[in-house]
C-alpha positions as CSV (number, residue, x, y, z in Angstrom):
1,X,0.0,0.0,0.0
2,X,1.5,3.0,-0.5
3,X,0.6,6.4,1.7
4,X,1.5,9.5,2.8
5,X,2.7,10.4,6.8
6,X,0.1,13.0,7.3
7,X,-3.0,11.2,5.3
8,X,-6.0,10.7,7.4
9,X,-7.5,8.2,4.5
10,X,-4.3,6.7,4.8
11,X,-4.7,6.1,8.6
12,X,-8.3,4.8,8.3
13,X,-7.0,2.3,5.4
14,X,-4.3,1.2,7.7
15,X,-6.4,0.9,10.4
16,X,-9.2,-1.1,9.0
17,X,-6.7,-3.6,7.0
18,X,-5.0,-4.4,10.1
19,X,-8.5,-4.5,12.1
20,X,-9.2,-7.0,9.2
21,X,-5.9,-9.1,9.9
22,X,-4.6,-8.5,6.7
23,X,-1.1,-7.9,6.0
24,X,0.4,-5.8,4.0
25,X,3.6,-4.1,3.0
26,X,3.4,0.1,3.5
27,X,5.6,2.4,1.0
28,X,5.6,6.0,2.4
29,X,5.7,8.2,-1.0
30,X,7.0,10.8,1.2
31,X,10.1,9.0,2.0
32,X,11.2,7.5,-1.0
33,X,11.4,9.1,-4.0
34,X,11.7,5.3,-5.8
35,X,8.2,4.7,-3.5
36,X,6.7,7.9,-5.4
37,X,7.7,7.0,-8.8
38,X,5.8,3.4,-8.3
39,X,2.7,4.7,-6.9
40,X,2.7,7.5,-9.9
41,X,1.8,4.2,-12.1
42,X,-1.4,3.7,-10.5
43,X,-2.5,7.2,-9.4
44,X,-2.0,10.3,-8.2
45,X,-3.4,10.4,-4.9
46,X,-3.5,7.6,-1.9
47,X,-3.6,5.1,-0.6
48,X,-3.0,3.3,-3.6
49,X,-3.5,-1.0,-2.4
50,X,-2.2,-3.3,-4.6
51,X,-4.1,-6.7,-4.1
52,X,-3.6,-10.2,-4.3
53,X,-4.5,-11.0,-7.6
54,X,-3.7,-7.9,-9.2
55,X,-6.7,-5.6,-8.5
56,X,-5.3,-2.1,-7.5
57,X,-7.7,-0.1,-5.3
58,X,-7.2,4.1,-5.2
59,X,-8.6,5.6,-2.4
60,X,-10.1,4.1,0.7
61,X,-14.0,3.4,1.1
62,X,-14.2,6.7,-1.6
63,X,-11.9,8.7,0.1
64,X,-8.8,9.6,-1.2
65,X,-6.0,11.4,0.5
């Protein structure tokens, strides 16, 4: 999943997913310039999730950050 440090939609995603027990792998965009430049091929906003299967969800619950 990748986020931002100060995203409240990130949060809630982060939140819930872990509520859910799921796990996941979390790129801050605003710590890694490589991080930013992968999350630029989905979207330009976040949370950008990358799922099992290949299904790539932007925004969380119709938020986006």
């Amino acid at each position: 999943m990748y986020t931002l440090r100060n995203c409240p939609t990130c949060d809630k995603a982060r939140e819930a997913l872990n509520e859910r027990g799921i796990e996941f792998e979390e790129r801050k965009v605003d710590e890694s310039e490589a991080f930013w430049e992968e999350a630029l091929n989905y979207a330009f906003t976040v949370p950008v999730i990358l799922w099992d299967g290949g299904d790539v969800e932007v925004g969380w619950e119709g938020e986006h950050g």
